[in-house]
N, C-alpha and C positions, 0 to 999 in steps of 0.2 A: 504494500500500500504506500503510497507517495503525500507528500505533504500537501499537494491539490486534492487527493481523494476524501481526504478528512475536512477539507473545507468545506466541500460539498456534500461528504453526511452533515455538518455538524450545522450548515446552513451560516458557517464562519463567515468572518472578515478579516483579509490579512491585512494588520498596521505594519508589520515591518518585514524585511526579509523575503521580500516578492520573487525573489530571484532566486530563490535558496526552493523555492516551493516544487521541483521535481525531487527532492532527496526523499528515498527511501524510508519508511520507517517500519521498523521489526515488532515493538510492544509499546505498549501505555502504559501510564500509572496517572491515577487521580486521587491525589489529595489535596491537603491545605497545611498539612507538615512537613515542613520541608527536611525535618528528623527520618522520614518516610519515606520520604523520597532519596536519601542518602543510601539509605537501608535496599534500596529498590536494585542500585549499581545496572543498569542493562543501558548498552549503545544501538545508537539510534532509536530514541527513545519519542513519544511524544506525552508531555506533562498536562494534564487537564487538571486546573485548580481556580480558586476563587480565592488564593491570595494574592493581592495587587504590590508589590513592592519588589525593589532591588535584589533583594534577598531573592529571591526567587529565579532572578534571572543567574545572578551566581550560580544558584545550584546546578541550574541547568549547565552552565558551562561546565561545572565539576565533572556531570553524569554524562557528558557528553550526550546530551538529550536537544536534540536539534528543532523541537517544535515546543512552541509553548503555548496550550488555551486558553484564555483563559476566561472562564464561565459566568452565568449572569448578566451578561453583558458588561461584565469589567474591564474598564479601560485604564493601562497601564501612561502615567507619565510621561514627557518627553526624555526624562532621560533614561527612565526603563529602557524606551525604545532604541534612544543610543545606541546604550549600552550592551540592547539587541542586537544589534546592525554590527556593529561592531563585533562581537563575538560569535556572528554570522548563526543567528538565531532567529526563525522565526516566529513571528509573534502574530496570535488571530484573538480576535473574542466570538464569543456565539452568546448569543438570546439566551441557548440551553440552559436548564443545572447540568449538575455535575453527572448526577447516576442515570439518568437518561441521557445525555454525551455519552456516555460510559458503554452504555446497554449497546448503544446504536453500533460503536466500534468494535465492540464485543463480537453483534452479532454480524458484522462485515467482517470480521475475520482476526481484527487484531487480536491480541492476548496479551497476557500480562508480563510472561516468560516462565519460567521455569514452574512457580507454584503458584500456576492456576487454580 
């Protein structure tokens, strides 16, 4: 699944990283811990959360997790966005929650990795 297939389940909008939007991605993880998400470790990942802050995009760089959604229709700062771009991350929001995002990629195919 590709970083355009998920905008279009997710009925996303990408703010940043347009161009980044054909990379592959292998599993999800949704939370709003980013303790959680540390814990999660899998590449090419995409993050579906409803925390809005810096912190977040860090993490992503950490997990090497190349997409980030983030839910409710939460909109990340200008310099999230940056900070996105810059760390060649894409950034979308969706209308969605979280566990219906979740369900939807679930049932298109993605997984979580290891302990599904």
């Amino acid at each position: 699944m590709t970083v355009n297939d998920i905008k279009k389940l997710l009925n996303a909008e990408i703010l940043c990283g347009e161009k980044f939007s054909d990379r592959e991605v292998h599993t999800a993880c949704g939370s709003d811990m980013m303790s959680d998400v540390l814990a999660f470790v899998k590449d090419q990942s995409v993050l579906l959360t409803g925390l809005c802050n810096a912190q977040t995009i860090r993490t992503a760089e950490m997990m090497d997790i190349v997409c980030i959604v983030f839910v409710r229709g939460k909109q990340p700062d200008q310099s999230m966005l940056a900070l996105a771009e810059e760390r060649e991350i894409v950034i979308m929001s969706t209308p969605m929650r979280m566990f219906p995002a979740c369900g939807i990629l679930y049932e298109s195919g993605l997984r979580g990795g290891v302990d599904n």
